[in-house]
C-alpha positions in Angstrom: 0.0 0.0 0.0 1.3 3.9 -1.0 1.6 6.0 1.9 -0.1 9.4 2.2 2.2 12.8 1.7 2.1 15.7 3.2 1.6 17.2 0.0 -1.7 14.8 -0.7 -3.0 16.0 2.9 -2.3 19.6 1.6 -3.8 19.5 -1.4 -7.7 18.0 0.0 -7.6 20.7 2.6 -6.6 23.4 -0.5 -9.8 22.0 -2.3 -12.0 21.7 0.6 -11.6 25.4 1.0 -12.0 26.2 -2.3 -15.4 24.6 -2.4 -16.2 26.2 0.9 -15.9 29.5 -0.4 -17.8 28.7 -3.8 -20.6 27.2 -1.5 -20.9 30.6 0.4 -20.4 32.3 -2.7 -23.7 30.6 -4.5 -25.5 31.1 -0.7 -25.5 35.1 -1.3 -26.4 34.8 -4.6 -29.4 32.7 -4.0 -30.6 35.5 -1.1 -29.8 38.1 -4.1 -32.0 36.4 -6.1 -34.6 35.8 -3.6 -34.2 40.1 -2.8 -35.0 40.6 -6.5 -38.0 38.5 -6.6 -39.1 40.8 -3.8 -38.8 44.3 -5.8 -34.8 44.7 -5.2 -34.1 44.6 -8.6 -30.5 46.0 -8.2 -29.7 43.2 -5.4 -29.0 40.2 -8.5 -27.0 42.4 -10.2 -24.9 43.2 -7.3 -24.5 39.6 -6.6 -23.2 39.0 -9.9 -20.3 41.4 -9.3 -19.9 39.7 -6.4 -19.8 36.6 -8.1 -17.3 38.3 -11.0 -14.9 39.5 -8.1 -14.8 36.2 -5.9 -13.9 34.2 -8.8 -11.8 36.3 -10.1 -10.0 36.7 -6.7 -9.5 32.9 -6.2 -8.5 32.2 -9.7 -5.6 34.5 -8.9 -4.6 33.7 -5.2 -6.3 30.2 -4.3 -3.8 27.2 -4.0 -6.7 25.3 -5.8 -6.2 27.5 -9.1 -7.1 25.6 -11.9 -4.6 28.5 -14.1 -1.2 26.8 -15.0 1.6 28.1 -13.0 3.0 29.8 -16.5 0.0 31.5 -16.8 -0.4 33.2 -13.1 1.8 36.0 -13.5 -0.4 37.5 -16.4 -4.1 37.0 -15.1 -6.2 39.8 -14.6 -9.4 38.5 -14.0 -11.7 36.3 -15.9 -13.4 37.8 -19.4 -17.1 38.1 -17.7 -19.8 40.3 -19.2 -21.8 42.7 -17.5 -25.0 41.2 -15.9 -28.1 41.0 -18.2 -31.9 40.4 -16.8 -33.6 39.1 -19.8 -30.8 35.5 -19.2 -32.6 34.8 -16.2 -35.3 32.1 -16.0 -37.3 29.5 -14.3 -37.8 26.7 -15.7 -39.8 23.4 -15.2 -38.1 19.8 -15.1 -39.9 17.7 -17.6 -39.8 14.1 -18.3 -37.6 12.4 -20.7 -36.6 9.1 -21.4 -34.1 7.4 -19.0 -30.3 7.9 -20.1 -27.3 7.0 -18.4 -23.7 9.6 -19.2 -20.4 7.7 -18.0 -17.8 10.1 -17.9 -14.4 8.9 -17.4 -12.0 10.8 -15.4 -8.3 10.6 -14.3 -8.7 10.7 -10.3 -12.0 9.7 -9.9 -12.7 6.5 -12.5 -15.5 6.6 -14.6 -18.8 8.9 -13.3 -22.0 8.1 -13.4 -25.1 10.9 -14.7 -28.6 9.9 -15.3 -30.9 12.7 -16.8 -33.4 12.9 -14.5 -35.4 15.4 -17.1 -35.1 18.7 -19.6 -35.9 22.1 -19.4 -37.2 24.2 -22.2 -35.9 27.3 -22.0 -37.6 30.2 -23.6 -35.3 31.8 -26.8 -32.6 28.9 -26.2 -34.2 25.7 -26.3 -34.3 22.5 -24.3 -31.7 21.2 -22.0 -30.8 18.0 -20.5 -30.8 18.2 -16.8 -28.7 15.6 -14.8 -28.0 14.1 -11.7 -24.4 12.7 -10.4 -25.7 9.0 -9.4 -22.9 8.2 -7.3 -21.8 9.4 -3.4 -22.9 12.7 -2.8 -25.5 13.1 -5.9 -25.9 16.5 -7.1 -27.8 18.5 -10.0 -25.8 19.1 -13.1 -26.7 21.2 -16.0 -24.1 22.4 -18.6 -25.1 23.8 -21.8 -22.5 24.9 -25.1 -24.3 27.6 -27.0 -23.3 28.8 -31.4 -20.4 31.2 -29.9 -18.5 27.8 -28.3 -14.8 27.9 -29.7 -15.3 30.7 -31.8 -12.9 33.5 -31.2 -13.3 35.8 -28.4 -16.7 33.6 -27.6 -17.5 31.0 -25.2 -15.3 27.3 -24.5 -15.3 25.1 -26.7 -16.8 22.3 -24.8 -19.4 24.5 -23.1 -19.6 25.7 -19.9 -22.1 25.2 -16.5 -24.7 26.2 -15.5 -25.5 24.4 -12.6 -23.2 21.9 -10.8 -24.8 21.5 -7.2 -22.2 19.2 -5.7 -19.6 21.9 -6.1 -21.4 24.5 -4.8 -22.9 26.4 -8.4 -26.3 25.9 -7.5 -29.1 28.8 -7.9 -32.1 27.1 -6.3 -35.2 26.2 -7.1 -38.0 28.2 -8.8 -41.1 28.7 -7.3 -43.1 26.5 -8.8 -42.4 22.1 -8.2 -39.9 20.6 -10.1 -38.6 23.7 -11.4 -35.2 25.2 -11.4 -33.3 28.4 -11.5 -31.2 29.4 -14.7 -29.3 32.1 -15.1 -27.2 32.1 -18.1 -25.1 35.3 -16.5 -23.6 32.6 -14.0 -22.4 30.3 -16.6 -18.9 29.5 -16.0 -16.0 27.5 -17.7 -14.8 23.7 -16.5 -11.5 23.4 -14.7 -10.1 22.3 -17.9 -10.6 25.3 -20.0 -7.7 25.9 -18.0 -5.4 23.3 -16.7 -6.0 20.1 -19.4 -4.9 17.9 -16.7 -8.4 18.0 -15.1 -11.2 15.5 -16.5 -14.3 17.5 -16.8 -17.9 16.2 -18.0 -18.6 18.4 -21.0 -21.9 19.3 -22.5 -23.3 16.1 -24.4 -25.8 16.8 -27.9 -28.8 17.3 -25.3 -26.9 20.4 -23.7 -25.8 21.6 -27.0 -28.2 24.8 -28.3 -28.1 26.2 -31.8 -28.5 30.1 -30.5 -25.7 32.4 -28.8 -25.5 32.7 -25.3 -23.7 35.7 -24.8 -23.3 36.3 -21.2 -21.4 34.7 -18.3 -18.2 34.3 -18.4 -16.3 33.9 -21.9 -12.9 32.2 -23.1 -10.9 33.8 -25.1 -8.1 30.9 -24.4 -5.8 33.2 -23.0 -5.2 31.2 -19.9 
């Protein structure tokens, strides 16, 4: 049998914190949202800076980056666009046939997702919605939109929307069975930036013909 390192002991606190701070992150954002849906229209858009800031803080001073060492030196925050109401919805889970997504992964084997539904989003179209069906379950939603890998557009592989075991989860809607989506949190996987992580990318069902242009971008400078 190996023996543990230091460095291994390190490195789960380092990503433990990480997620702890993303966790609180998405907690203020979901009161923000909850403020708006009260009259405080401003209080979503502030929590989107927010949002903007934190991640852009961490990216740049976390021991969990997922930026390549090379590219530290240079970063200046992540390419995010302004917060924009009319990419905010809620949305009903419907059914849809039973499907099982095996991602395999470097650290972790392969992963299990079954789609547990889609959404139809209004001016997008419909979206698979998942569920991680191994320890510690977990919504997943990612979507790639007609600017993916295009310059100065979105990543190539598409980015999430909602990843609940991480932390990146907007609630529910107010209605049952429905979900939050807000298309100005979208954010890029770990490997838009460090190809060394394995990261479930958005499948045909999470792929939409239309241009998403909000969250935040890739212009593959990092």
């Amino acid at each position: 049998m190996t023996e543990t390192t230091a460095d291994s002991a390190q490195y789960a606190i380092d990503v433990a914190d990480w997620r702890r701070r993303i966790h609180a992150l998405y907690r203020e954002v979901r009161a923000a949202g909850e403020r708006a849906e009260a009259g405080d229209e401003a209080a979503i858009e502030a929590a989107h800076d927010l949002w903007r800031r934190t991640r852009d803080d961490v990216f740049a001073t976390h021991p969990s980056t997922p930026l390549l060492p090379d590219d530290r030196p240079g970063f200046t925050g992540l390419p995010t666009t302004p917060y924009d109401p009319a990419w905010r919805f809620e949305v009903e889970i419907q059914p849809a046939e039973a499907h099982r997504m095996i991602v395999p992964t470097g650290t972790d084997g392969d992963v299990p997702f079954d789609r547990i539904g889609l959404v139809d989003v209004p001016g997008v179209g419909r979206l698979d919605v998942w569920r991680l069906a191994s320890y510690g379950g977990g919504i997943f939603v990612p979507v790639k939109d007609a600017l993916a890998g295009k310059p100065g557009g979105t990543y190539g592989g598409g980015r999430y929307l909602i990843d609940t075991v991480k932390g990146a989860d907007l609630g529910a809607g107010a209605a049952a069975r429905s979900l939050v989506l807000d298309f100005n949190f979208a954010y890029n996987p770990s490997c838009a930036y460090d190809p060394a992580w394995a990261c479930p990318l958005a499948q045909p069902g999470n792929t939409v013909p239309v241009e998403i242009p909000v969250g935040e971008r890739y212009d593959g400078a990092y």
